[in-house]
N, C-alpha and C positions, 0 to 999 in steps of 0.2 A: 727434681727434674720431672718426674712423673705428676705433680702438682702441677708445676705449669703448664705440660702439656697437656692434662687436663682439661686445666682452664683454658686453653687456648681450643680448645677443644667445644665448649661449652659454648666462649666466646664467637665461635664459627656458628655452630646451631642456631644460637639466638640471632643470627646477622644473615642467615639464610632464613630462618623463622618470617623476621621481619621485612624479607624482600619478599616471600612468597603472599604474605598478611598487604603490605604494599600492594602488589603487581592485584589480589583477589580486589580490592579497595577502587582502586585505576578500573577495570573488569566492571567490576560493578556498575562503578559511576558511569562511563563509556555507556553501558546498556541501557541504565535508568533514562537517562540524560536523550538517545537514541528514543526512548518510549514516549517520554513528554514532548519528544519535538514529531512525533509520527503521530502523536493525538492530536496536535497542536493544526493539522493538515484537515482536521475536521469540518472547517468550512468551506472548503473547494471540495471535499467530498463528495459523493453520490449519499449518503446517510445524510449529511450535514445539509445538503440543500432538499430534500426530499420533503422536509417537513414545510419548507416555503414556495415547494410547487403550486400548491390548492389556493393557499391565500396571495401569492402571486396571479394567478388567475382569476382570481375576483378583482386587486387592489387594480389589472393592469386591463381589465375584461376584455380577455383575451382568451383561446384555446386551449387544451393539454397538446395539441399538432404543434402549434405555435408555440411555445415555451419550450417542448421538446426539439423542435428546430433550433430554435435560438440556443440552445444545451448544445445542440450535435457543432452547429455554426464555431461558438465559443468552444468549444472541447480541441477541434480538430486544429484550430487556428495555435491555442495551447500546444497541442502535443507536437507540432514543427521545430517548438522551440528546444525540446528536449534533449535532441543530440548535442547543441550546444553548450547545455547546462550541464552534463555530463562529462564533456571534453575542460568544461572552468573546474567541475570539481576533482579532477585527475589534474591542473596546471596548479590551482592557487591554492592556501589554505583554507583548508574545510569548514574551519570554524568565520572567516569574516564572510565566506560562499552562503554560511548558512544564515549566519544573520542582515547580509543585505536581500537575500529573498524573504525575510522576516521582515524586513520593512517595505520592501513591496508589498506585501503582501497583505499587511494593516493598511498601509494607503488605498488601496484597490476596494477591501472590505469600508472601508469609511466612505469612498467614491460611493460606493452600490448603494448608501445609504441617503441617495440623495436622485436617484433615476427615477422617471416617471414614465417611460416608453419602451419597447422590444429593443428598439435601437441601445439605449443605455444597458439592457439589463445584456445584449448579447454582448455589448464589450466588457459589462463586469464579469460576466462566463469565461471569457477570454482570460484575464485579468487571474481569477479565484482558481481553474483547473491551471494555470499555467504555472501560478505560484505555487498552490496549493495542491491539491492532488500530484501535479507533475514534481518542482520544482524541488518544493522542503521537503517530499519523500525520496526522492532520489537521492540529496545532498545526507537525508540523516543515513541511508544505509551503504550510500557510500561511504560516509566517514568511521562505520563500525568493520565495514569490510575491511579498510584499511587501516584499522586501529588494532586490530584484534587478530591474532593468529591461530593461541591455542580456544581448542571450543570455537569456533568461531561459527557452527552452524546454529550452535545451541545459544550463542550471542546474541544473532541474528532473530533463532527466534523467540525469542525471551522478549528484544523489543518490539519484535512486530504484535507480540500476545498483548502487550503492554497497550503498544498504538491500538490495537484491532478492539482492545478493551474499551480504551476511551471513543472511540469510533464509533461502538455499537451503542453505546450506552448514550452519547450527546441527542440522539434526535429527541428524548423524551426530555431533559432539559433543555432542547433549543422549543421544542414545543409549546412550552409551560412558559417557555423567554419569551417569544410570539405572542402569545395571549396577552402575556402584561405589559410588555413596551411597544408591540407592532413588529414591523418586518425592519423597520429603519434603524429603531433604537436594537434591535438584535443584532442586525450588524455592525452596531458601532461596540458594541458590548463585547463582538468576535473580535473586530479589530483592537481592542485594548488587550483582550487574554493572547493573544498571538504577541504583540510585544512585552507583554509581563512573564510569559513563559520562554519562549523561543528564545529569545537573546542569553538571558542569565543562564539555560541549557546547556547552549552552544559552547560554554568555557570549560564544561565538565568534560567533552569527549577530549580524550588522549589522543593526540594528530601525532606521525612519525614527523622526522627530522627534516627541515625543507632542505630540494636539491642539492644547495651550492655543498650541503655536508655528509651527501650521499657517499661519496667514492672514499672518505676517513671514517667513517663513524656507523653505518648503517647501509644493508646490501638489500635493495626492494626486494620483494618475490618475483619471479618470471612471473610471465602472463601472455596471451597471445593479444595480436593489437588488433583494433575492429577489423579492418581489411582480414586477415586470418581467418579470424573469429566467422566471419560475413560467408566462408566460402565451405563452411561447417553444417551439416543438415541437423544438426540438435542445436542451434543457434534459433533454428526457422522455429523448430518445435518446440520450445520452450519459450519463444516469443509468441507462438498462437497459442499456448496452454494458459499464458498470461493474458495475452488479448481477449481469448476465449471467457476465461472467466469475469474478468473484468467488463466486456461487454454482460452478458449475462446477468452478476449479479447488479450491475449497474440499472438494466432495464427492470430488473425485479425491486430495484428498492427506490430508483426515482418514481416511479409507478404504486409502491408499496400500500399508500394509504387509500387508494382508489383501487387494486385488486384484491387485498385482502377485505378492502370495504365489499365490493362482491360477493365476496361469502358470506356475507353476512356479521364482521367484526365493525365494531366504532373506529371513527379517529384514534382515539386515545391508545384501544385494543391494538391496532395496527399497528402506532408507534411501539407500543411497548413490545409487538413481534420479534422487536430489535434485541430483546434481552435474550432469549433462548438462543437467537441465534450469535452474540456475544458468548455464552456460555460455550458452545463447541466450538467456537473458532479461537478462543485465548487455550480448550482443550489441546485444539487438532494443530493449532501451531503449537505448543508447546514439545507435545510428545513429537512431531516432526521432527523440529528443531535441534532436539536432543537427540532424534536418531539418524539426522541427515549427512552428520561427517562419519558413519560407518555402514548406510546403508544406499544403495541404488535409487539415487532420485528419482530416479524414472515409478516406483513404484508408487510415489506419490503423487507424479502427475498423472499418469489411471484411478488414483484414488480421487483425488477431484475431480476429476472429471466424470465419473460415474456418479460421484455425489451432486454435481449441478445439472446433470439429466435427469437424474433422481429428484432434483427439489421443483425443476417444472413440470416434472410429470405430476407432482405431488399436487400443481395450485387447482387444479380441476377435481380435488375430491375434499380440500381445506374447509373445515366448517368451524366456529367458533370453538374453541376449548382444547381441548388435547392435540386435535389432531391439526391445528393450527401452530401449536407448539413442537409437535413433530418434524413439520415445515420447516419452522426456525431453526429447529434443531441440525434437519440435512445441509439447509443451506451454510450454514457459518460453519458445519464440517468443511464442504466445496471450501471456502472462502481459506477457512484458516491451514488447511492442507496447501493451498498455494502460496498463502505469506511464509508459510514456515520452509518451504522448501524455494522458493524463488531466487531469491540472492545469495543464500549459501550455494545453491546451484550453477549459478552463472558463476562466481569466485572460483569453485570447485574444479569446472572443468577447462576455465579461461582465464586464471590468475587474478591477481588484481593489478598489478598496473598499468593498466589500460581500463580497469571496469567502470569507472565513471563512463566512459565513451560507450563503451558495450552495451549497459544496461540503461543508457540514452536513449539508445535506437531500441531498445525492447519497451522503454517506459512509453517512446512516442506510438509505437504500435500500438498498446495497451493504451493508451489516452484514447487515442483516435477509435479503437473500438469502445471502448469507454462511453461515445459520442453517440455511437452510432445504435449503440443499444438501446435506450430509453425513446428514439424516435420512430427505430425499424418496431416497436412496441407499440408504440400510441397508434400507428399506421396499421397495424393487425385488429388493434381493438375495435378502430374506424372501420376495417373492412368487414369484422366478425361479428363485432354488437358486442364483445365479449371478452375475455382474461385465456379462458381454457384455452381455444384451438388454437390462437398463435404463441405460447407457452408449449405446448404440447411438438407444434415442430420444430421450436427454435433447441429441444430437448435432443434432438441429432447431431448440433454440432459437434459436443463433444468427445463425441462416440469417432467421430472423424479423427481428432486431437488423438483419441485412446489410440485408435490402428495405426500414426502415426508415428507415435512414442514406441510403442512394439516393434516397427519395422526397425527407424530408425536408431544407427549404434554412437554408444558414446564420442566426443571428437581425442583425435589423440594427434599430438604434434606432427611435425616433418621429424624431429628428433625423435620419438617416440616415448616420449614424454609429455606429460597431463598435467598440469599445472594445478598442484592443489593449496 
């Protein structure tokens, strides 16, 4: 008797062993799979087109005014659509969500590869921020938000360190792509890695149970629904702590190869800028990420936000060599202090079943500043001759964001209950 219960014993262990080996396996893959499809967003990026501002402007001779309009025009048109895309990825399966804006989003890029006027290139802006920037990064952290329960901040940021990795790191390979194929053949090059990764991604995240098997089999999380959510003053602030920065480092890095040319660094030097500041943002999300389901979010959006006042006050003393990597270095803090804490945040304090819809309306905010940064930039430059002084004041907003964050208190239910 004491034999078999033994074994019976053993037998339980090894069958618990291998759900927990299981479930870590699922975990995993769900994240990886989240990282490759948030890199994969690298050509509707502000990093990923930055490197095709200059030689767009020669191929198209045309302005840095003009191209950054035609940026602001295609951004703002993009981020309308965002509530939408938000409210499919809370209705339909995440996984066929993600992969039909993966084939959008190849088609769009193969389009761009054939424009010869403002008029072509601002409907491929549309096109690339709508799919890209907006679309496939929403749908991939929506689907980790809802995949993932325990750890889920530290989920969260593991794929955004992942994304933010290949992020930072594509301009000097799309740079190197440019020189050898042209502007045309690089985007068809994009459009082919966008359907060879994204789709075969898409089948690794772990999706819950659809509807009809909710009420036998699987009970969602609470969540408050937009309307709620909407009438919540850390809803506003978390949405301009995102706006904020996304505007910001957007004007700094669509701009990048033309301000840090200023001080005195090459083409090549400036793209490469992009490493150091890869290096703290795969940091600053990481350690976020992993402290964000036990620590006060709020304390990280003062931390970025001090660190993107920090990296424009910084571009008016930037000289070649260290102190240009310095640069790098504050900014991808800013940057990665906000992936890491952004969607574990919204989950956080507004559940998930509704958060597709939620972080819709926060994604369209943050596009549309997104937009509006690289042009309210070129526009200072035109007025100043110069980088410093309009850098220098746009270095206030976030100080705005900060007193914000401080006044404003967590939201907490009508029940008195916080949806975590």
């Amino acid at each position: 008797m004491h034999s078999s219960h033994q074994g019976g014993t053993i037998k339980q262990s090894w069958s618990k062993q291998r759900r927990r080996d299981g479930m870590r396996s699922r975990w995993a893959a769900t994240v990886i799979a989240g990282g490759l499809i948030a890199t994969m967003t690298v050509p509707g990026q502000t990093a990923g087109l930055s490197v095709f501002t200059d030689p767009l402007i020669e191929e198209l001779s045309t302005s840095r005014t003009a191209i950054s309009l035609s940026y602001l025009i295609g951004t703002l048109v993009g981020a309308a659509c965002q509530p939408l895309i938000g409210k499919a990825s809370d209705r339909w399966d995440i996984r066929r969500v993600i992969i039909g804006i993966a084939v959008a989003f190849s088609a769009i890029l193969f389009g761009l590869s054939f424009i010869t006027d403002m008029l072509g290139l601002t409907i491929g802006f549309v096109g690339v921020r709508m799919a890209g920037q907006g679309a496939l990064s929403l749908a991939a952290t929506t689907a980790i938000s809802r995949a993932i329960t325990h750890r889920r901040g530290l989920a969260l940021g593991v794929s955004a360190a992942l994304g933010s990795a290949g992020i930072s790191l594509a301009p000097i390979g799309l740079e190197r792509l440019i020189t050898t194929v042209d502007i045309q053949g690089a985007w068809r090059w994009e459009a082919l890695a966008v359907l060879a990764i994204v789709i075969p991604a898409a089948f690794f995240i772990k999706t819950p149970p659809s509807r009809k098997g909710l009420s036998k089999h699987w009970t969602p999380e609470r969540g408050w629904t937009l309307a709620e959510a909407r009438r919540t003053g850390m809803l506003w602030v978390l949405s301009a702590a995102v706006a904020v920065s996304s505007m910001l480092t957007t004007a700094l890095a669509f701009h990048q190869i033309a301000l840090l040319g200023e001080r005195g660094l090459s083409p090549l030097e400036a793209a490469a800028n992009f490493l150091p500041q890869t290096i703290t943002t795969l940091l600053a999300t990481l350690v976020v990420g992993a402290l964000i389901d036990r620590a006060d979010p709020r304390i990280f959006v003062i931390a970025a936000m001090a660190a993107m006042s920090a990296a424009l006050l910084l571009v008016g003393v930037v000289t070649p060599g260290w102190s240009a990597v310095f640069y790098g270095l504050v900014l991808g803090t800013a940057g990665g202090c906000l992936r890491g804490m952004e969607a574990a945040t919204f989950a956080r304090f507004y559940g998930v079943k509704h958060i597709g819809a939620i972080r819709g309306l926060s994604t369209a905010f943050s596009l549309g500043a997104s937009a509006l940064g690289p042009y309210m930039l070129a526009l200072g430059v035109e007025l100043d001759g110069g980088f410093t002084t309009p850098t220098a004041l746009l270095s206030a907003i976030p100080v705005i964001v900060i007193i914000a964050t401080v006044i404003v208190r967590p939201p907490t239910h009508s029940d008195g209950v916080r949806p975590q």
